[in-house]
N, C-alpha and C positions, 0 to 999 in steps of 0.2 A: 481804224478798227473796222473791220468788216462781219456779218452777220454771222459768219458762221466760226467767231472767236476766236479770232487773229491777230496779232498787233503786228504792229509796222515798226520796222526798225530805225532807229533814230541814231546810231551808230556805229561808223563802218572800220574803224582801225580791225586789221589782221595783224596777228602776230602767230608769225608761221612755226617758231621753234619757242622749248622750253628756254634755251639760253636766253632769247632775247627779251624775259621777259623780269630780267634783272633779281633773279630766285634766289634768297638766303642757299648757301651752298650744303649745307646740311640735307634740306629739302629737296632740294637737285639731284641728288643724293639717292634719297628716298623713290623719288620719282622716274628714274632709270632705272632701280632696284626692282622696281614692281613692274618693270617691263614695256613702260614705255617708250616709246622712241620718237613720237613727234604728236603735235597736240591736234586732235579733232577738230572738227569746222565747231562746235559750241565750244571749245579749249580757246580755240585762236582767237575768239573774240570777246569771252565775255571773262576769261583770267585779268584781264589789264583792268575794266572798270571796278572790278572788286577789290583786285589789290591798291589800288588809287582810292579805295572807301567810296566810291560811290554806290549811290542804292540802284540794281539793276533786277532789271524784270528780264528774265530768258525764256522762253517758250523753244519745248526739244521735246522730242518723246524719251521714253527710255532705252537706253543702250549706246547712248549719244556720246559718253565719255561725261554726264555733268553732274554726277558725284565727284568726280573728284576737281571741277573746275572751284565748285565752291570749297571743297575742300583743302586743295592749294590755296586758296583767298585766304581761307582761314589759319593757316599752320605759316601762313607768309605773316600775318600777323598776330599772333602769338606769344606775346613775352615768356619764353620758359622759364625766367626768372618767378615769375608770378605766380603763384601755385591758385591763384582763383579762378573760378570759371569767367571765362574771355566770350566764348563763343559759345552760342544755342543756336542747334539746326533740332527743327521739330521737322516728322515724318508721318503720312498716316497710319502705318502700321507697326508691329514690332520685327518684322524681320527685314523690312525696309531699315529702320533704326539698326538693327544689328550690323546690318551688310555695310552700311556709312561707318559706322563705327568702326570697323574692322579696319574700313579703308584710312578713316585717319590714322587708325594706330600700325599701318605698314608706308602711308608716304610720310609720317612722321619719325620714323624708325630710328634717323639718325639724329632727331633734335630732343628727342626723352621727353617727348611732351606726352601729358595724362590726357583719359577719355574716358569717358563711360555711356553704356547704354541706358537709357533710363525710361523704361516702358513697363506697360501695364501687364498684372500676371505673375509679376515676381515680388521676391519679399521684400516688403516696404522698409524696415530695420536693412536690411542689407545697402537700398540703393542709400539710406540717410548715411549709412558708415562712409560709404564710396565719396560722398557728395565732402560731408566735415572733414574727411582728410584732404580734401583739394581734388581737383579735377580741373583742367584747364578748357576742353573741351566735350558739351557735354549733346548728347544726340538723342533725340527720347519723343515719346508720343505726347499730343498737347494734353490727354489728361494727368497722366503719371508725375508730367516737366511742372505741371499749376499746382497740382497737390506739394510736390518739392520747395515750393514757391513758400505757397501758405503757410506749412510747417516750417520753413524757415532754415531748411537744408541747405534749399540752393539761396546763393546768394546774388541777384543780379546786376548789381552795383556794377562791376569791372565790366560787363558784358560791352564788347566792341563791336561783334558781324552776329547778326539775326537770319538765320534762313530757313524760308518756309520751303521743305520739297515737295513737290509732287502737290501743289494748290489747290489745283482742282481736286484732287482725290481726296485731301482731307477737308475742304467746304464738304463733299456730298455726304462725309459721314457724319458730318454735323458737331466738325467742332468749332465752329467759328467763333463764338462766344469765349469757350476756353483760352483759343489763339489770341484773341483783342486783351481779355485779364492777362497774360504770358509779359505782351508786349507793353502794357503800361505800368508794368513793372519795372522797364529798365529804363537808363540813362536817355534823356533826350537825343544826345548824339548819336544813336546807335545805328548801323549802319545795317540795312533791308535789303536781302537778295531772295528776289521769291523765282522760284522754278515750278513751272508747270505746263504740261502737255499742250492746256487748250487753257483757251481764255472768255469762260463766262461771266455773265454780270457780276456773281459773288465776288470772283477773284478777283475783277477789275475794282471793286469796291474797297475790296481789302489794298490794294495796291494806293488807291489816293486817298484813304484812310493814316496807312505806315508810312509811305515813301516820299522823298524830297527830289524833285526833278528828276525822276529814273533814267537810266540808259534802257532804251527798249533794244534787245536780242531777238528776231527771232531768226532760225536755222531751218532754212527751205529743206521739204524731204529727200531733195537733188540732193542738195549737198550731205546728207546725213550720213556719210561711208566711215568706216571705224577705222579710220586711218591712224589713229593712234594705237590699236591693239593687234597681235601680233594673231594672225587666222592661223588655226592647221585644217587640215583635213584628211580623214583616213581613210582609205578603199577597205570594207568590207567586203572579205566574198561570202556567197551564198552559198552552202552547203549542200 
């Protein structure tokens, strides 16, 4: 850890394609659908420790491909038999929450797995309907996700993968408290993937608080090229 909030990586396997990273074929599926063709330097490395259940810290800025790293984590494990919520990914804000959202319910397209957005601003009776009928994964801001708790909507019993995005941005806005009530709420096995840009004392605190032996990721700004998403670019003329 060096001062100016960085971790060191503690794990180096690469896994250069989607195939090899042994993907329910449903989801594979999914995951060409939506346009990708090979996984980003944050994909190649830190898909396999999630899907393995281990608890993994990744530090990436945004645009890196790592919504959907945890996202695939997540829909890789997924019983869609089970109609209860599996998985909780908190966000700091609501359009961050919406945009995940969105994304599970298009790499999940061909496995019929439920999602909901579940953030602040909207009608509380709506998100409780959403929630009792089943929702298997559910995406939402730490106050909206706690109050769902309290009332007894969400149920966190089944919950398997926990992911906090963007760490850092939800410590500054000061939900930490929230996030801690969220988390001991579920099953002791529950499995911790926190993603966040930089790595201050908060985050680092929250990390050996939740997590069991982490796989630390982090993804040099070198390598940061979006090699998984497909560039255009158009010539404008000028009039």
């Amino acid at each position: 850890m060096d001062p100016e909030g960085v971790i060191e990586s503690n794990y180096d396997v690469v896994v250069e394609t989607f195939d090899g990273l042994s993907l329910k074929e449903p989801l594979l599926r999914g995951i060409y659908a939506y346009g990708f063709e090979k996984p980003s330097a944050i994909q190649q490395r830190a898909i396999l420790p999630c899907i393995e259940r281990r608890d993994v810290i990744a530090q990436a800025q945004s645009g890196t491909g790592k919504t959907a790293t945890f996202t695939i984590a997540i829909l890789q494990q997924v019983d869609t038999k089970n109609p209860n919520c599996q998985a909780l990914v908190l966000a700091p804000t609501r359009e961050l929450a919406t945009q995940i959202h969105k994304v599970v319910l298009a790499l999940g397209d061909y496995m019929g797995v439920t999602s909901a957005a579940i953030i602040g601003g909207t009608n509380i009776r709506e998100d409780q309907s959403k929630l009792e009928a089943g929702v298997q994964v559910v995406v939402g801001t730490p106050g909206r996700v706690h109050d769902m708790i309290l009332r007894r909507s969400l149920n966190p019993n089944d919950i398997k993968i926990f992911v906090l995005d963007e760490a850092d941005e939800m410590l500054s806005r000061g939900f930490k408290d929230q996030i801690y009530d969220v988390f001991k709420t579920m099953p002791g096995d529950t499995q911790v993937v926190l993603l966040s840009a930089t790595m201050p004392a908060e985050v680092l605190d929250v990390t050996k608080r939740f997590m069991r032996n982490p796989v630390q990721i982090l993804v040099k700004k070198e390598e940061l090229t979006l090699e998984g998403i497909r560039q255009f670019y158009v010539f404008i003329e000028r009039e």
